[in-house]
Backbone bond lengths (Angstrom), bond angles and torsions (degrees), N, CA, C in turn:
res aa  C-N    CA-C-N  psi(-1)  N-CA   C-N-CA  omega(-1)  CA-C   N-CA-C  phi
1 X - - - 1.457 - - 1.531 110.50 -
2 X 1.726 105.51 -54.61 1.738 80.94 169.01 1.119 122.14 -81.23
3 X 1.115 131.01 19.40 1.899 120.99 161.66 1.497 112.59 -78.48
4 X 1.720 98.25 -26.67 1.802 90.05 -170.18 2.037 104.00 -74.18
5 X 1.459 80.11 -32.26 1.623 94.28 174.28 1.400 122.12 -31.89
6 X 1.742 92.15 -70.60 1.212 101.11 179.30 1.874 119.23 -55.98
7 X 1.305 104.05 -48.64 1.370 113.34 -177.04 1.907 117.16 -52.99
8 X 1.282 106.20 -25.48 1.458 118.48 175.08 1.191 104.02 -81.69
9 X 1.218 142.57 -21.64 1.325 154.74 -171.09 1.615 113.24 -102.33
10 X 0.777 113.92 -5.95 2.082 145.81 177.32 1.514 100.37 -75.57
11 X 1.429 96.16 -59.51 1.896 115.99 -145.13 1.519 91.68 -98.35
12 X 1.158 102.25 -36.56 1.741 105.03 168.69 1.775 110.78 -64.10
13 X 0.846 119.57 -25.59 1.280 119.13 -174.63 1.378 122.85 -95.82
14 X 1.616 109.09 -20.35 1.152 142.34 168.30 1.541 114.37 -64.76
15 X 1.266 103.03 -71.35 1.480 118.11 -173.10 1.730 98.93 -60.21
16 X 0.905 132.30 -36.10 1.458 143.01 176.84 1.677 112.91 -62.75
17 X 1.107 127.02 -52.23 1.745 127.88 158.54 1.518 115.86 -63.97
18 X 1.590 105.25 -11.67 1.391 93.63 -155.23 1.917 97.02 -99.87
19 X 1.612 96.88 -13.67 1.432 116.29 163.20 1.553 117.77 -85.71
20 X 1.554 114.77 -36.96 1.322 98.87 164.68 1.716 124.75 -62.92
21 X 1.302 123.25 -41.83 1.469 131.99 -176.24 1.305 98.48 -50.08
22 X 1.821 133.39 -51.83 0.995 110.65 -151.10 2.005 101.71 -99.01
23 X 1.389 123.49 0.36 1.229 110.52 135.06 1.308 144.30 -60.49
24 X 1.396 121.37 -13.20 1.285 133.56 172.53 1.661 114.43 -78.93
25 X 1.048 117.88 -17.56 1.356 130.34 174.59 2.151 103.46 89.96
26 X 1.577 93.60 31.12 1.599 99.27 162.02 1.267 117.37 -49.32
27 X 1.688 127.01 138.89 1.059 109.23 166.27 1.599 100.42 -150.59
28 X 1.360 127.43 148.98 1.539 126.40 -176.24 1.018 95.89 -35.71
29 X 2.230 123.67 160.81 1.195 92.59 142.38 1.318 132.43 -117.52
30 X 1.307 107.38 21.54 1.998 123.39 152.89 1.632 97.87 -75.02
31 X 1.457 136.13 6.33 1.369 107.84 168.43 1.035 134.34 -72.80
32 X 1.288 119.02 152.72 1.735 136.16 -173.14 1.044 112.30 -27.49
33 X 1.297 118.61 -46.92 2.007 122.64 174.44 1.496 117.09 -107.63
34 X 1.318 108.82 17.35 1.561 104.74 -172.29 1.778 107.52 -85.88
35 X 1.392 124.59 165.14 1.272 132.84 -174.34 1.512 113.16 -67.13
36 X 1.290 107.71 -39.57 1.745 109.02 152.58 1.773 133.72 -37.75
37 X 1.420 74.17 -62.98 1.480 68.67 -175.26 1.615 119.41 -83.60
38 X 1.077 120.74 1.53 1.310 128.74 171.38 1.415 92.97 -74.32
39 X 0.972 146.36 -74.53 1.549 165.12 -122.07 2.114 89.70 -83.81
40 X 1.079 91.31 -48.21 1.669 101.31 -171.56 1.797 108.29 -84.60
41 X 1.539 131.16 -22.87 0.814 140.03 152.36 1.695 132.97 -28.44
42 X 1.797 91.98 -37.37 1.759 110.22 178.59 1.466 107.87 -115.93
43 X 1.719 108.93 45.54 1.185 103.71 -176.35 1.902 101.54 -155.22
44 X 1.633 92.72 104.69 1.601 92.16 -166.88 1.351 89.07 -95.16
45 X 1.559 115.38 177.33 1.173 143.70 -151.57 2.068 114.18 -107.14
46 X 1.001 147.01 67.86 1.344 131.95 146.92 1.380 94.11 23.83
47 X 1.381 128.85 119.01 1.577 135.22 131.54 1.270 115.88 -41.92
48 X 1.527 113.42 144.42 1.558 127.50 -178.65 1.737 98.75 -88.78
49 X 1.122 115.86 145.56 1.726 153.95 156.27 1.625 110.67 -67.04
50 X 1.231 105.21 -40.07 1.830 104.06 -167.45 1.212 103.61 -164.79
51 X 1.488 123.62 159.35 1.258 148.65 162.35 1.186 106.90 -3.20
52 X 1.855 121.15 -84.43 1.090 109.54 -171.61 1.569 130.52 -79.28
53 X 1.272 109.21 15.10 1.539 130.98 -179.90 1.712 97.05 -73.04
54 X 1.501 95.35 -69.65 1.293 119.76 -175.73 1.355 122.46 -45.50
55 X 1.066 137.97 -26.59 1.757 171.53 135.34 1.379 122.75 -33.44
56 X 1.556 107.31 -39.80 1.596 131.97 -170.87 1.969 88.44 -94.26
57 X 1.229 105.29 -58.36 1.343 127.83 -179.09 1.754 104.20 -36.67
58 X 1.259 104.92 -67.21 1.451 137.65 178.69 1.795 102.00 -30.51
59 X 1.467 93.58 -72.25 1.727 112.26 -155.85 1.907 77.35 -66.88
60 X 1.060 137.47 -77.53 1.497 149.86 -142.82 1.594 86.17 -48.66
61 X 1.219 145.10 -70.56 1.911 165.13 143.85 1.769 78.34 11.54
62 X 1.660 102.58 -80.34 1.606 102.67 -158.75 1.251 113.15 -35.75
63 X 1.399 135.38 -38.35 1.370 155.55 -150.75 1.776 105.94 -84.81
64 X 1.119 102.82 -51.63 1.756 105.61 -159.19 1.681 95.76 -136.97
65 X 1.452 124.04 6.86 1.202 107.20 -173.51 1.838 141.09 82.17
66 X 1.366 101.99 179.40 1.974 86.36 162.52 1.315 111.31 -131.74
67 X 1.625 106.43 124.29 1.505 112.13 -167.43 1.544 96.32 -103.32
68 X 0.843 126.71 107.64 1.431 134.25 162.06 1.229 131.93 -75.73
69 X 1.660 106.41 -15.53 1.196 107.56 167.61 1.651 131.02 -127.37
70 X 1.668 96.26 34.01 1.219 114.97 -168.82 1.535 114.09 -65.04
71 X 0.925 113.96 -161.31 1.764 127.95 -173.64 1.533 109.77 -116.92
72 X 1.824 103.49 -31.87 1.717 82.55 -173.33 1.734 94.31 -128.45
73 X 1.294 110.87 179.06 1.408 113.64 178.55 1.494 122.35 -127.88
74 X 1.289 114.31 114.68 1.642 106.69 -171.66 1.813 106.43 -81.62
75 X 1.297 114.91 117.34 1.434 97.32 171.16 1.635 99.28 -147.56
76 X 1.408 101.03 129.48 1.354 152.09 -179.45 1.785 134.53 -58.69
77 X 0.836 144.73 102.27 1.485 141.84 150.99 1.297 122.45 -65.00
78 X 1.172 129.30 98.48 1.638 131.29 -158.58 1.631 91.80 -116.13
79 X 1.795 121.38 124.21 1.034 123.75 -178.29 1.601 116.19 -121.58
80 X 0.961 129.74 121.52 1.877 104.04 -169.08 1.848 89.06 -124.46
81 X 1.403 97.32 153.24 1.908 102.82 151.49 1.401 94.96 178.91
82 X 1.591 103.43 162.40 1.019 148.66 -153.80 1.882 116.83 -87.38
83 X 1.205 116.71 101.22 1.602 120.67 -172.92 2.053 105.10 -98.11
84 X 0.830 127.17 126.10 1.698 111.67 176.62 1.379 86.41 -109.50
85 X 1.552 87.18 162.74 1.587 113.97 -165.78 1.419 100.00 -144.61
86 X 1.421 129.76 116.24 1.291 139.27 163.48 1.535 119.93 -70.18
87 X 1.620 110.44 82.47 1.610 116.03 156.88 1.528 118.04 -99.46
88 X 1.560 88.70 108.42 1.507 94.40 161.97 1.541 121.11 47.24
89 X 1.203 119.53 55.77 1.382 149.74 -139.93 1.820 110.24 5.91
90 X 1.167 133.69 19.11 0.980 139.44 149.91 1.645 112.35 -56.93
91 X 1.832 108.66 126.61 1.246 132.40 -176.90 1.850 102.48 -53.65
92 X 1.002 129.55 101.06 1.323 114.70 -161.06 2.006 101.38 -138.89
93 X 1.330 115.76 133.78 1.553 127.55 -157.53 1.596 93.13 -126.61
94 X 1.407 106.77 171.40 1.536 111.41 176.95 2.323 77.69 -147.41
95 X 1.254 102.82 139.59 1.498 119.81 -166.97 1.611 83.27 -108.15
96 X 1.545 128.40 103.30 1.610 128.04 175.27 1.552 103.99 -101.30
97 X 1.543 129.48 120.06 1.184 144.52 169.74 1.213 121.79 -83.85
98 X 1.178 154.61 177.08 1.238 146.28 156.62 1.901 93.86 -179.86
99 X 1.484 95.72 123.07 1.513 99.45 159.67 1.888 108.21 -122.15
100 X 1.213 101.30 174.24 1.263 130.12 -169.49 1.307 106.89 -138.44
101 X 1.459 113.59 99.91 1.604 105.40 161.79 1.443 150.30 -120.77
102 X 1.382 149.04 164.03 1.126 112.15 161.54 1.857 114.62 -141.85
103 X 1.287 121.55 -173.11 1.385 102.44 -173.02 1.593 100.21 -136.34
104 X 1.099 104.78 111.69 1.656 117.34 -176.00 1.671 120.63 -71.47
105 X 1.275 154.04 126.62 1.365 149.42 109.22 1.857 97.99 4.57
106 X 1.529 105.93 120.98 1.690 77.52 170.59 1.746 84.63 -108.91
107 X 1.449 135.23 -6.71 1.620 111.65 177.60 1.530 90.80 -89.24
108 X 1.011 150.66 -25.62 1.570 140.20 -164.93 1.539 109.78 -118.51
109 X 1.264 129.65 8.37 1.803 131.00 -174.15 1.459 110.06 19.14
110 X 1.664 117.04 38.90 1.616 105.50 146.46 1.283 118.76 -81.06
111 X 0.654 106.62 167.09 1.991 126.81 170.19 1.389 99.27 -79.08
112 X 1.353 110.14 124.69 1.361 110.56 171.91 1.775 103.26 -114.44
113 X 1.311 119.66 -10.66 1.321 111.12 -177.84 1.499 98.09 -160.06
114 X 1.548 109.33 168.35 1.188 106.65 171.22 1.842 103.61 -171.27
115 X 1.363 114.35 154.61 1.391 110.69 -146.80 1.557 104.80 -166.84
116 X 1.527 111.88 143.43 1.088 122.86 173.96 1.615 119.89 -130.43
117 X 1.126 113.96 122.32 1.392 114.56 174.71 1.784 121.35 -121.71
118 X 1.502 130.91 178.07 1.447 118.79 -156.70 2.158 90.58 173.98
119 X 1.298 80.03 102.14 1.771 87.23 162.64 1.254 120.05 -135.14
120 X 1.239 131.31 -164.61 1.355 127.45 164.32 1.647 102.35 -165.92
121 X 1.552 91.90 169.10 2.030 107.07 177.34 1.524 105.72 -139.75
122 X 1.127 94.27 157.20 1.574 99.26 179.49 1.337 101.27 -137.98
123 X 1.953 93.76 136.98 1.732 112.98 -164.69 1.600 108.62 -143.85
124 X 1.115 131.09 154.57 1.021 143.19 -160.36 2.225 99.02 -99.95
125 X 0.716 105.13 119.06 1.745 117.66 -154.17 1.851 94.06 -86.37
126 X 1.161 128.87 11.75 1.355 126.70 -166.03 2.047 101.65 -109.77
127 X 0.986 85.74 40.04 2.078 93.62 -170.21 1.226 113.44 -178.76
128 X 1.293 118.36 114.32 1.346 137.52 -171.51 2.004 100.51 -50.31
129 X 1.546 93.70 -68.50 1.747 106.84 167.07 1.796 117.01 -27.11
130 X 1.496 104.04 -47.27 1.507 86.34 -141.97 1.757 82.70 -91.54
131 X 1.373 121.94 3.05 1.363 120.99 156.17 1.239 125.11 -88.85
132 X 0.955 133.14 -1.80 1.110 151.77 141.72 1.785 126.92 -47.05
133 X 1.520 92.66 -55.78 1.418 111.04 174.83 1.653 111.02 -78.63
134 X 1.218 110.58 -33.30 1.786 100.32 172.43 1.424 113.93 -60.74
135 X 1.381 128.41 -42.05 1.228 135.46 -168.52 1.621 103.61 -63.28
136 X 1.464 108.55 -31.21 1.580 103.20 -170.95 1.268 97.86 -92.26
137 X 1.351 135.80 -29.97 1.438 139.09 -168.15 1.867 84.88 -75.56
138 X 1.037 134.25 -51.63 1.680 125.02 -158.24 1.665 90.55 -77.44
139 X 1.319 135.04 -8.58 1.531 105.50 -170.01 1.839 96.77 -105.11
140 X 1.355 95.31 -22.39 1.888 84.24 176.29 1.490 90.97 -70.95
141 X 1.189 162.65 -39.41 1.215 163.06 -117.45 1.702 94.86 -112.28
142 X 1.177 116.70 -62.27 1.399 125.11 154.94 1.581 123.60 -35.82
143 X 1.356 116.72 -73.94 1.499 121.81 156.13 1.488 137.29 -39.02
144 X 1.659 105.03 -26.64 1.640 96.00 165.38 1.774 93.01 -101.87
145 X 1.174 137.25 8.13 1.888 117.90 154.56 1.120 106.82 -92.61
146 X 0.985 142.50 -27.27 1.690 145.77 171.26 1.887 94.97 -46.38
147 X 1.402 101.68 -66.15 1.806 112.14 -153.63 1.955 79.59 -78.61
148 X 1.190 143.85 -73.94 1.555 119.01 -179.01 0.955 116.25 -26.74
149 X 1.298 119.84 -54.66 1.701 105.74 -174.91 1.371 137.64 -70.39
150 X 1.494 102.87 -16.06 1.009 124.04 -170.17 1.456 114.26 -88.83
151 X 1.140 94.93 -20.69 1.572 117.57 -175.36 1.581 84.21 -79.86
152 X 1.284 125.08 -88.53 1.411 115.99 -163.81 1.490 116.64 -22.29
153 X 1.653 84.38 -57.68 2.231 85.77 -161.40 1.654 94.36 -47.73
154 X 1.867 125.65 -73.25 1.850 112.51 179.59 1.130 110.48 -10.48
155 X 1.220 108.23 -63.26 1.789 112.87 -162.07 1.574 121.28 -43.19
156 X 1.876 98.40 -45.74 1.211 115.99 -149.14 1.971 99.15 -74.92
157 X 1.651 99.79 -21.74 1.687 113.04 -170.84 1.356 94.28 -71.00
């Protein structure tokens, strides 16, 4: 009984912020009309080279889509390697990312932005799979600091 309590008291509290935000004039900010996504709308993507290009490529797509007929071009330096870490004699890796980006004029080839990002994951190196899965877990991880940052600098013009 007090779990349901509590749990009614959750959703109550929930539904209550979730009514204040949208009196405040909250709004996503990947939404359909938000200043983001307008801004990211005229900004197609560099094709990926490899796997983990394609991945980084992938998650960034989910976000803003594929504009093919945008105005500017985001294209990327995607760097990855491999740090090991001795826990407790468990086979143990750290997955280090680092992109480099910038965002081109494609009728005028200025630079309209430019950006650096740097994360990492840590995976256990004894499974083809679960290396597999770090690489995809570090490029969505990569792909939403790429699009934050990127978001700021637009903003900041």
């Amino acid at each position: 009984m007090k779990v349901l309590l509590s749990r009614i008291s959750q959703m109550l509290l929930a539904g209550t912020i979730a009514i204040g935000l949208a009196a405040c004039g909250f709004t996503p900010v990947y939404g359909t009309n938000s200043q983001s996504a307008q801004a990211l709308s005229d900004i197609q993507i560099a094709p990926p080279n490899n796997q983990a290009e394609y991945l980084l490529v992938r998650n960034l797509e989910d976000h803003w889509g594929q504009n093919p007929n945008a105005g500017m071009l985001l294209k990327y330096n995607l760097q990855l390697y491999d740090e090991g870490v001795s826990a407790s004699g468990a086979a143990r890796a750290r997955r280090i990312g680092t992109v480099a980006y910038r965002v081109i004029s494609l009728t005028t080839d200025e630079i309209i932005a430019t950006g650096f990002v740097e994360n990492f994951v840590g995976y256990t190196t004894d499974n083809l799979s679960i290396d597999r899965d770090a690489t995809e877990r570090l490029m969505q991880i990569l792909a939403d600091q790429t699009i934050t940052d990127l978001m700021i600098k637009l903003q900041a013009d």
